[in-house]
C-alpha positions, 0 to 999 in steps of 0.5 A: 316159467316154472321149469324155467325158474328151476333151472336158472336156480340150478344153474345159479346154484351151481356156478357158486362154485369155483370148479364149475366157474373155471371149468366154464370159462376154460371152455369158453376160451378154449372155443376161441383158441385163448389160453387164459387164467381165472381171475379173483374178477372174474370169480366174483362176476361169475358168483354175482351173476349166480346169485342174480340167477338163483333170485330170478329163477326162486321168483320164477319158481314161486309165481308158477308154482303158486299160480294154480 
């Protein structure tokens, strides 16, 4: 669960970020052959599920590292 936890942090931390959300839906969408824009909506849904993350992956992370 430990390493987990970091790297649901990490992934959480880094997709606050607009760069790493457009660059992430761009290539989702470009698997699929779609040409699309980011949206604000899609911005937020990105950052409400990095939050969720980084929440997730700190529990993760303090009930391993304190199990001991």
């Amino acid at each position: 669960m430990g390493i987990l936890g970091v790297v649901l942090f990490i992934v959480g931390f880094l997709l606050l970020f607009r760069p790493v959300i457009e660059w992430s839906v761009r290539f989702k969408n470009s698997t699929q052959g779609i040409q699309t824009k980011v949206s604000p909506a899609t911005i937020w849904t990105y950052r409400i599920i990095a939050i969720i993350f980084i929440l997730i992956g700190f529990f993760f992370s303090l009930t391993f590292f304190s199990i001991k």
